[in-house]
N, C-alpha and C positions, 0 to 999 in steps of 0.2 A: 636322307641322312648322309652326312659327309663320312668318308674314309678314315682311315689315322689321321690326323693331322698334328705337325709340330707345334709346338709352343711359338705360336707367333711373338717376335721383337723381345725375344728375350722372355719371356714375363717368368715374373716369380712367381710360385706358389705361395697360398696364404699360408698353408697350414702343412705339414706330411703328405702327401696324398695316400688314400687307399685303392685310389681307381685301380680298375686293371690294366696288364699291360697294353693294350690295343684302343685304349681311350682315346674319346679327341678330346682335345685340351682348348677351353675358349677364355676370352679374357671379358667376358661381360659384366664381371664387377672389376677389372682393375687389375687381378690377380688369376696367376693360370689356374684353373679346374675342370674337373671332367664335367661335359657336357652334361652327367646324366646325375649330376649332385648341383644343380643352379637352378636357382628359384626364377626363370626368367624363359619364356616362349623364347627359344635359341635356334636358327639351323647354321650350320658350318659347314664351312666346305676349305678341303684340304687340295697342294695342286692336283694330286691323282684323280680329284671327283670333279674339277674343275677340265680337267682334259677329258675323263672318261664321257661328260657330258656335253663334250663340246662348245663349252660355256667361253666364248671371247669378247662379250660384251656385256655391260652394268646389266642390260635389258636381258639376255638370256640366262640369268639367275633366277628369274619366273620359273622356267622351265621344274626347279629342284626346289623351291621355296612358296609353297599356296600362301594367300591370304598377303600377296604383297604385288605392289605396281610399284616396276622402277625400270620405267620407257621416260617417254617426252612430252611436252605440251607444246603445238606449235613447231614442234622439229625436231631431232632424236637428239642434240645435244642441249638442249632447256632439259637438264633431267627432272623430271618428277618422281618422288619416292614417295609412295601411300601405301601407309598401312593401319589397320583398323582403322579404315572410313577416313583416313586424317595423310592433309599432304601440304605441301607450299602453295601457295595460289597458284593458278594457271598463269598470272600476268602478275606484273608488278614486281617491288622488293618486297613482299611482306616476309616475315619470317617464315620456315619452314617446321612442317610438322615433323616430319621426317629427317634426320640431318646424315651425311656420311661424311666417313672419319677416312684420313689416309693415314696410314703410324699415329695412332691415335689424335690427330689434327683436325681440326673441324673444316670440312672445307667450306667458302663461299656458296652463297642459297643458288646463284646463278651460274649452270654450266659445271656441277657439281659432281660430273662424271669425273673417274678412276681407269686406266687400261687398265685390265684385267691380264698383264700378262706378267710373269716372274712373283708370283703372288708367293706364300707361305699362308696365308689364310684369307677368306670373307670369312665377316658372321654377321648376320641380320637378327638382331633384336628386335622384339615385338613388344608394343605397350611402352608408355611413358619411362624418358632415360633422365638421365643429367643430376640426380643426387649423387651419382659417382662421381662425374667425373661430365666435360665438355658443356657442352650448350645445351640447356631445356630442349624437352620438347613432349611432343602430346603421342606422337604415334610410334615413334620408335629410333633405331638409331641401325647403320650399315657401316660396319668396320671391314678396311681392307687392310693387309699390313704385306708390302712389299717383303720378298726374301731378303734377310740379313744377312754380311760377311759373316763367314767362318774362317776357321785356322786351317782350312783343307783344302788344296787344290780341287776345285771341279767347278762343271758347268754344265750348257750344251747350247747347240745348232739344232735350229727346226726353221724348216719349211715348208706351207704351204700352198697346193693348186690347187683352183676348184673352179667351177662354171663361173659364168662372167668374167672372164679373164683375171680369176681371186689371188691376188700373190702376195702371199704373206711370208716375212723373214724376221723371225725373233731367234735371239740367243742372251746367253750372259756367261762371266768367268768372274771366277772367285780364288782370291790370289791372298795367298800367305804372307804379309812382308817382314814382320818383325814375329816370330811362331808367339801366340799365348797375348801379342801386346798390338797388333795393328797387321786389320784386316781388311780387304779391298773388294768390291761386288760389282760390275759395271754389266747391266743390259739395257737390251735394247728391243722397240719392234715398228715396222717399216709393213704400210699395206696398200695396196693399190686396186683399186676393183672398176671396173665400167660399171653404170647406172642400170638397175632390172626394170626400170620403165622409161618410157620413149616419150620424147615430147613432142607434139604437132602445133606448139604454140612457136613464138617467137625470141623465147629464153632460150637454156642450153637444151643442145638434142637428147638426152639424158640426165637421169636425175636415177636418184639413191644412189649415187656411186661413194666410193671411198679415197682418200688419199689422206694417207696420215701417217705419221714416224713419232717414237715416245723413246725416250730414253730415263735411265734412272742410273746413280754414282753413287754409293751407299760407302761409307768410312767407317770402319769401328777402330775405336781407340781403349786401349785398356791397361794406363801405365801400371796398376796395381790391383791387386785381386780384392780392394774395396771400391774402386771408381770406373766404371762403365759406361762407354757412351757411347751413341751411333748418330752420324750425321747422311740424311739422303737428301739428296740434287734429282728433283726430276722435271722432266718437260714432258708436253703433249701436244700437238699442232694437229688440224685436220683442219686442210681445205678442200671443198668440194661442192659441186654443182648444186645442191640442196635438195631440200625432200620433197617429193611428188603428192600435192594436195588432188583427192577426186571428187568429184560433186558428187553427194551423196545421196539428197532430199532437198526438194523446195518445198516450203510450208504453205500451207493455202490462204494464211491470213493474211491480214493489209500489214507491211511490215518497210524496211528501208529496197526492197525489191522493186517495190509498188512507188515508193517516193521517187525513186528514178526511172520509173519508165522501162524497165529491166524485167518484168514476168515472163513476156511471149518468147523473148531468147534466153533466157535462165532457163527455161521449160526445154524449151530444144535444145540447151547446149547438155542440160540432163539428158536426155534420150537420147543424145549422139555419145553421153558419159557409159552410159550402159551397152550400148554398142559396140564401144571399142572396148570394154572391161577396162581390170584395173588399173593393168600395167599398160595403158596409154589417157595420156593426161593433155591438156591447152593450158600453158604456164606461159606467164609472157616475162620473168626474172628476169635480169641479165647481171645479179651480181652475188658474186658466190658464196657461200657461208664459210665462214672462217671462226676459228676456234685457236685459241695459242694459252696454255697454260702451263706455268711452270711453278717450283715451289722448291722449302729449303724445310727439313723435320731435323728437328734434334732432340734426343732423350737423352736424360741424364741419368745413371742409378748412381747412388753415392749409399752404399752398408756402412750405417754409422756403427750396427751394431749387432749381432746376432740376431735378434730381431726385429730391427729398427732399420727402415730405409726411406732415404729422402730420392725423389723422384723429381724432374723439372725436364717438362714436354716442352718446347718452342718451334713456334710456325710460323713461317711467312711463305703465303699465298698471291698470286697475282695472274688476275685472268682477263682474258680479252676475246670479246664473241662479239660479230658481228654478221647478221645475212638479214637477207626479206624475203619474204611469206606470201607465196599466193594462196591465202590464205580463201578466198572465195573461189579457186579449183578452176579459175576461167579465163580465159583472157579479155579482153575489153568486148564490152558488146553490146551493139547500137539498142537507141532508145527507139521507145514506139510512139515519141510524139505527145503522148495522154500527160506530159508534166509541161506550165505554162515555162516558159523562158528555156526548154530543151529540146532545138529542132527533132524532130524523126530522122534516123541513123546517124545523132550523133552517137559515135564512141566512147564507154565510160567505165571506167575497171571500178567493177560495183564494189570490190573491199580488200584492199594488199594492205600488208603490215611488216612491220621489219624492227628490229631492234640492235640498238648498240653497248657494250656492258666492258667499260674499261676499270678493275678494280682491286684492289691491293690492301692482303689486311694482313694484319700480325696479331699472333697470338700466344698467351703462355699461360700452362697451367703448373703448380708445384700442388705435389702431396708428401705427405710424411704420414707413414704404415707401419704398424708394428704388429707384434702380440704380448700379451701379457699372462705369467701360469701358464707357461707352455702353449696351448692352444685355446685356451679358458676364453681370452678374448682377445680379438682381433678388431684392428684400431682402425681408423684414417682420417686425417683432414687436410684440406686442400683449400686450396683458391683456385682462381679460374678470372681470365683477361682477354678482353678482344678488342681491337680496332681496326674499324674496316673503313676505306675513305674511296672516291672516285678519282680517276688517276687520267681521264680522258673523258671524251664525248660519251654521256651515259643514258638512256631514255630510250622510249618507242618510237615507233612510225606509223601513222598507219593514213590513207589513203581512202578517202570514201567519195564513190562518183567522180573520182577525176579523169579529166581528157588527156590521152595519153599524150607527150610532147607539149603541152602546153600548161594545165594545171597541175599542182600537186599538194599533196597533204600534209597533214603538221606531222612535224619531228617535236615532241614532249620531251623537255627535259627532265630528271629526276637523280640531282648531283646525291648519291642517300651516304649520309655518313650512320655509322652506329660504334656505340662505347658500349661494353660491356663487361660487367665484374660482378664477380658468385665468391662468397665462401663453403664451404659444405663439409661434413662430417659424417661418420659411418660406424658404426658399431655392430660385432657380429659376437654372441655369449651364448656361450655351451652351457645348455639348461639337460644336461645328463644327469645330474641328480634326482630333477624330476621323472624324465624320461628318455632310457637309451639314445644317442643319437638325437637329441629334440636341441635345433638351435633357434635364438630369435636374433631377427637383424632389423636395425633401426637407423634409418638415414636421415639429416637436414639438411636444406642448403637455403641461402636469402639470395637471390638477385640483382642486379639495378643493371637495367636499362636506358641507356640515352640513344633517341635516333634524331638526325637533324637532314633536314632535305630541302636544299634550293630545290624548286619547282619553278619551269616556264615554259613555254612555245616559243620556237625557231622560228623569227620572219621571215627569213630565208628560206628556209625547210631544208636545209643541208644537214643539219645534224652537225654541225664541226667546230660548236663550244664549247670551253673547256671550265672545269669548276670555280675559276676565279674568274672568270668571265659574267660566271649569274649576278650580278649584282643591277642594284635598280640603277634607272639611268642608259643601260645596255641597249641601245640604238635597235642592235641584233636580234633583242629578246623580247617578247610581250608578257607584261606583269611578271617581271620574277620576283620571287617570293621566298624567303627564309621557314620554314615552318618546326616545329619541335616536337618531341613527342619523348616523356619519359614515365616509368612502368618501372616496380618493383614487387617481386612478391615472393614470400616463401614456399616453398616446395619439398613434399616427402617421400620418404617410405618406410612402412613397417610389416614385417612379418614373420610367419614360422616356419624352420624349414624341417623337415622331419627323415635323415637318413635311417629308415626301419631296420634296414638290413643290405649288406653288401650291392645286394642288385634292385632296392627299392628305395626310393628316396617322393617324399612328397612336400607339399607345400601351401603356403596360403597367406596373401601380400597384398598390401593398398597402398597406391601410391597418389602422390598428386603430380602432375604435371602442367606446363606452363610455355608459354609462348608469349614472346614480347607484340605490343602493338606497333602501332606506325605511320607513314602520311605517304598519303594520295597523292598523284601527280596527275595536270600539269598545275597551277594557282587556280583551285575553283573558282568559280563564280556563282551568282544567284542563289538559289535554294541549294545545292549541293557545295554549298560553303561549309554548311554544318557537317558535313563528312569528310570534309579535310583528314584529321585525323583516323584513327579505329582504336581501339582500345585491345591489350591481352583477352586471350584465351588461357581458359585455365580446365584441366579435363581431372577428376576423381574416379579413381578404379579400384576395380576387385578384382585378383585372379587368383585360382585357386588347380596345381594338379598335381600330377603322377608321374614319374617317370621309372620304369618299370624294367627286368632285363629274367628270362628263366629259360633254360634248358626243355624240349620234351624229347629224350633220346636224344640223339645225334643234332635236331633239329634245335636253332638258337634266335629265339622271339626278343624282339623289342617292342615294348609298346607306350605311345607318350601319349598323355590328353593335357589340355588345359582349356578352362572354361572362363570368360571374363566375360565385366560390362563395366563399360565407361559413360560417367556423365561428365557431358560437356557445358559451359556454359560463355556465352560472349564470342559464341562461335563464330571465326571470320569464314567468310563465302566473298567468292568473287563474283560479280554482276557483269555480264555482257551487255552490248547494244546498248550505253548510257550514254549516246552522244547524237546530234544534230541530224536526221533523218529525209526532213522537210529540207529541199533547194527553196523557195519561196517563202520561208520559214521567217516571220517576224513576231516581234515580241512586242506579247502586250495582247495577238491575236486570240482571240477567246476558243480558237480552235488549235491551231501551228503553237501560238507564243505560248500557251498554258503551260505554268509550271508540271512536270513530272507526265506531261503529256506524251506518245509513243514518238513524237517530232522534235520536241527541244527536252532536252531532261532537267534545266534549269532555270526555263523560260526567257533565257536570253538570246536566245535561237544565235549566238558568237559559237560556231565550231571548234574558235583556238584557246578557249578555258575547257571544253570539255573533258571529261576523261579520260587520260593516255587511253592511245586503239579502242576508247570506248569499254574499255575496262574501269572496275571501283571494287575495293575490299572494304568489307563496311562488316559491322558485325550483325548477326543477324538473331541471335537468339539462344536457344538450347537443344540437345540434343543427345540422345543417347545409343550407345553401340554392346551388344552384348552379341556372345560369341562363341565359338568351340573351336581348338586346333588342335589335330590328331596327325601323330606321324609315327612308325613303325617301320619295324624289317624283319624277316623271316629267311635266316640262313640254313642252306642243306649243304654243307665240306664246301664244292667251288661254284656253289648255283644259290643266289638271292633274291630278294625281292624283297621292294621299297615301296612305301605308300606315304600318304599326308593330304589332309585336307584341312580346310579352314572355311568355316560357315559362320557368317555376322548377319545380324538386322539389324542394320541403323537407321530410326528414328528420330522424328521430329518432339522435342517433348514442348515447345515453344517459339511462336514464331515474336520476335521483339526487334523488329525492324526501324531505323528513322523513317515516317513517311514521306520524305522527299527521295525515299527510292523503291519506295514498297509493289511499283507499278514493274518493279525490271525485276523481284523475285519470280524466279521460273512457277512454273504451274502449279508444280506438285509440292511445295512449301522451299524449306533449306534444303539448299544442293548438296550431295556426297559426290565432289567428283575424283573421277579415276576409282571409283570401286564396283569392286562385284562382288557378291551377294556369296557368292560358293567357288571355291577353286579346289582343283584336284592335280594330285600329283603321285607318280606310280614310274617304278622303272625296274628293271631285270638284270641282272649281272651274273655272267657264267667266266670262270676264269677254269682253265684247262692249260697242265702244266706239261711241256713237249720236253723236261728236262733237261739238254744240254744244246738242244735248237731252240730255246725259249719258251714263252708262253702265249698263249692266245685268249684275247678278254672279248667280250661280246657284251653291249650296252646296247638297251632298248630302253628310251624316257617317255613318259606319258603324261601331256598337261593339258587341263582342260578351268575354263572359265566361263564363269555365267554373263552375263552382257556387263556392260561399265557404264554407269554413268557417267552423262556428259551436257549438266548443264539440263535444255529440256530431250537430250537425246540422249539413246543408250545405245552402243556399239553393239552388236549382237555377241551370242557367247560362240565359242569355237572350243576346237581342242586339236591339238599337236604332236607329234613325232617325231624324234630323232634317234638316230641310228649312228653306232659308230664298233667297228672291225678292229683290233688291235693286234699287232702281231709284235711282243717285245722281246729286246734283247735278239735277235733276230740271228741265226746258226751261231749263237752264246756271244753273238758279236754288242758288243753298247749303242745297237741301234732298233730302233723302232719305227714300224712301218703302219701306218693308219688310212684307212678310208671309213669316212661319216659321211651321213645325210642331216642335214638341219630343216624341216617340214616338209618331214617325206613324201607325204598324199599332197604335198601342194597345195596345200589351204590359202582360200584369200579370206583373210580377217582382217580386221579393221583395228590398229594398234595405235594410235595418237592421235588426237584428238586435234583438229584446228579450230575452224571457226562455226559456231553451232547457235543458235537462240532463234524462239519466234519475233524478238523483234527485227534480226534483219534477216529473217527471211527463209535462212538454207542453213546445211550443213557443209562440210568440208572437212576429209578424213584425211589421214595418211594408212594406206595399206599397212601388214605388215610382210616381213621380207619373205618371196617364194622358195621353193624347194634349191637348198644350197646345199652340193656335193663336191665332196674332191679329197685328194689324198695326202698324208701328210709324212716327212720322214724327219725322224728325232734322231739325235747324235748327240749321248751326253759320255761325259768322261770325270775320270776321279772318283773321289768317293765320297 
């Protein structure tokens, strides 16, 4: 459970509030309310619990929040957010299950991370969003909202050191200009780290390092006490050597290991994997992951009227990632001769990948909220707009069996444009005449989606054309192809919410949510023509709980449940290993050319229509998630203790595959990937007041996970520790002095998932990060 937290970006209340004073205030419908009167699985976090826990990155919000994945696929900056069983494909554009918001801004599905630093709030929504307010979605939604200018001089200075030579420098100032009428917020954060694992390959000598600087410029404007506006300017860059893929497992079956001649050195380059552990890797990269994202939010409040306000959110986003993936954990390694036309020790980098994402979209939503009868009932409707286009070289890479220095692998292009527009509406009616406190709330919204995507292969393999270059005719390109894809459908929610008494509040809500479909890249060919396209997902829930607060003596209990099951249907799943396996591979061969065969997935045994990296989103059938999440806290005056868990079984309720791919579903039917099964979440807070020397805080966090699936593999489960000493206000001076540990015991766990299926052969993880310690000193001023 988060701390106090302010009213992130202003928001207005719906209604009076009754909360108490020390509420945290979230905006999960739109409007500020106490966390513990929202009909909505919510956790928040304010900056105090954000530093208390050490939290500087999208991915260590695990740590305070169960029942959610928001690491990477492929790399920590491909973020992936899953939650209940539901995430964005591991590859591709497909839409996102999950979406996260900066000031309420939907950002792009790729590279979707947020610095975490000058925050005013997270909240992590769980269960289907978007009749409020943003983009559809099936699993949930992650709102950040940057600190707003104030009329009050202040800020502050922090820095810190810690192992691996970690230097971190954020600050920010908040400047008065015009008192009441224009107000100025400028931070910033700058980080520098060496990599915690060592390379013995022939890329850079380290890997997981950091180098990244983020700035944000926040404007508020307020000529009059009806018109209220905030404009933020932010950027994010981060280049750096990349992530350390380790071989994990080779599979025993005949797979693309076996098609190259690659078993007897995949097996020993395993055994020499486990030898040196994790933190030393054989990478042979030489070009570095780069990340550059910048953006421009603007909200508008305009009070037309005591209770009447029109609201108009605008976004413009623009992002550019590009690295490559030693995604098979190895460097090139000689063949044994047993494939016809591949001497014995030739060299052949059994599977790299890499991807380019240059993208730019704008967006704007308006609402108009009121009430009517004082608090009788509360209104809203809105529209909602996106466009999102390629702005540079966009597609994957990926590299199968080629000889280093002299062959190489397709560059897929996938130019993805999407148009999107919602209108939606919301109604909240105090049924008090029935019963004390009984409210019902009823939401709709209709959709329409357009996606359009040139699809082709690079004859070059350079990857360095641009969107109006896809055209037929392109000398450069092999079969480019225009493809279309459009989806429209309505989506709800209705339910009861039941404020019994001051500290009990309960509920009980079905919602529908939805997800756009989309087109495959590069221009299929053969039998996987038919999957060009995929069609929406659409997911139906029930959730039903309690949010609970009571006194025993001294001592002050929280306790939350919520109990849900969602049915999915037209579920998308991504498919590995759909692409040319067999070197000798001809079509038409009743063994190699056989459509849907583990050699050619098409039967055209052509490797440059296969599947970008050998990935395909297709829809695969039905599926259901049912669930529990509990979270609590138990205060004694300056000693607490925090808990949360989330326990799901998702279920296959139907497998409805095209069979031109029915050979590439994993073993065990439809894949959950990036989930587990149970997570747990537990921390300790002692704060001890030294009165005019300051205070001393004491945090212990405890997170624990059951294995994750991945595809046909599951990451094992682990659990974690951090630690963090605070000594604030330090002899009554405005400074703070910190030392944390971030995975105290040194856990090696297995945190991102890269390249994994039995058809080619092996796995490939990314660690996640070792025990990281160091001290930190805060210097804030003002008030």
């Amino acid at each position: 459970m988060a701390q106090t937290a302010p009213s992130p970006a202003a928001a207005t209340p719906a209604a009076p509030s009754t909360a108490p004073s020390d509420a945290i205030i979230v905006t999960a419908r739109r409007s500020g309310e106490n966390i513990q009167s929202v009909p909505v699985s919510v956790t928040a976090f304010s900056p105090t619990t954000l530093r208390a826990a050490s939290i500087t990155k999208t991915a260590d919000l695990m740590m305070k929040t169960p029942g959610v994945f928001l690491s990477g696929s492929g790399g920590r900056e491909n973020s992936i957010f899953s939650i209940r069983g539901q995430s964005k494909a591991l590859s591709g554009p497909g839409a996102a299950a999950v979406v996260s918001y900066f000031n309420d801004v939907p950002m792009p599905t790729f590279g979707s991370g947020v610095a975490t630093f000058d925050l005013s709030s997270v909240q992590v929504l769980k269960g289907p969003q978007g009749t409020l307010f943003g983009r559809n979605t099936t699993g949930g939604a992650v709102l950040y909202y940057s600190t707003a200018p104030t009329y009050k001089l202040n800020g502050y200075l922090q820095g810190t050191y810690g192992n691996y030579d970690d230097r971190v420098l954020e600050g920010a100032v908040n400047v008065p200009i015009i008192d009441q009428h224009v107000a100025l917020r400028v931070s910033g954060q700058y980080e520098k780290r060496d990599g915690w694992t060592k390379n013995i390959g022939t890329g850079f000598s380290t890997l997981d390092d950091a180098n990244s600087r983020a700035f944000r410029i926040g404007l508020k404007v307020e000529p009059t006490d009806w018109l209220h506006n905030v404009t933020t300017y932010d950027y994010y860059r981060n280049y750096y050597n990349g992530d350390a893929f380790a071989l994990i497992q080779v599979y025993d079956n005949p797979s693309l290991v076996d098609a190259l001649g690659l078993r007897p050195a995949l097996e020993a380059a395993l055994a020499e994997q486990k030898k040196n552990g994790p933190r030393v890797v054989d990478d042979d990269m030489t070009r570095p992951e780069r990340v550059k994202r910048m953006g421009v939010t603007n909200k508008t409040d305009i009070d037309i009227s005591d209770p009447v306000q029109l609201v108009n959110i605008f976004g413009y986003r623009r992002t550019r990632v590009s690295y490559d993936a030693n995604v098979d954990a190895v460097g090139p390694l000689p063949s044994d001769g047993s494939v016809p036309g591949i001497p014995a020790g030739t060299p052949l980098n059994l599977l790299d990948a890499g991807a380019t994402q240059n993208v730019e979209q704008f967006t704007d939503e308006v609402q108009l909220k009121g009430r009517i009868g004082g608090d009788k009932l509360r209104w809203l409707i809105g529209g909602f707009w996106l466009k999102s286009d390629p702005i540079g070289p966009t597609g994957t890479f990926a590299g199968i069996g080629t000889v280093p220095g002299f062959t190489e692998g397709n560059f897929n292009y996938s130019f993805y444009s999407e148009r999107s527009k919602a209108l939606f509406a919301n109604l909240n009616y105090d049924l008090g005449w029935l019963v004390t406190g009984l409210r019902a709330n009823a939401g709709f919204r209709y959709t329409w989606d357009n996606v359009k995507s040139c699809t082709a292969a690079d004859i070059h393999q350079l990857g360095t054309q641009n969107p109006d270059d896809c055209v037929a005719g392109n000398p450069n390109l092999i079969n480019p192809a225009t493809t279309r894809a459009k989806s429209s459908a309505p989506t709800w929610q209705f339910g009861l919410e039941w404020q019994a008494t001051r500290d009990l509040f309960a509920y009980v809500t079905t919602r529908r949510g939805y997800r756009s479909g989309g087109v495959n890249s590069p221009t299929l060919g053969g039998t996987l023509a038919s999957v060009q396209v995929f069609d929406p997902e659409t997911v139906t829930d029930v959730e039903a709980g309690i949010r609970s607060d009571w006194n025993v003596g001294d001592v002050k209990v929280r306790l939350n449940a919520s109990g849900f099951i969602g049915w999915y249907n037209k579920v998308q799943v991504v498919l590995t290993g759909v692409q040319v396996t067999a070197p000798g591979c001809i079509a038409g061969d009743p063994v190699f050319g056989a459509p849907g065969s583990p050699y050619t997935p098409d039967g055209d045994c052509n490797p440059q229509n296969d599947p970008a990296s050998g990935t395909l989103l297709v829809n695969a059938g039905k599926t259901k998630v049912p669930g529990v999440d509990l979270d609590g806290r138990i205060a004694y005056h300056d000693f607490s203790v925090t808990f949360g868990a989330t326990i799901i079984d998702p279920k296959q309720r139907k497998l409805d595959v095209n069979p031109a791919v029915l050979n590439y579903i994993p073993t065990g039917g439809i894949p959950f990937y990036k989930v587990a099964k149970q997570t747990v979440t537990a921390g300790a807070a002692y704060h001890h007041d030294l009165a005019d020397r300051g205070s001393l805080d004491f945090n212990l966090d405890y997170y624990y996970s059951s294995k994750v699936s991945e595809a046909d593999f599951a990451e094992p489960s682990y659990d974690l520790f951090n630690a963090r000493v605070s000594w604030n206000n330090v002899m009554g001076k405005p400074v703070d002095l910190s030392v944390f540990a971030t995975n105290l015991f040194d856990k090696k766990y297995l945190a991102i998932g890269g390249a994994s299926g039995r058809g080619i052969g092996f796995v490939g993880d990314i660690y996640g990060a070792p025990r990281q310690y160091g001290v930190q000193l805060r210097y804030h001023f003002g008030s």
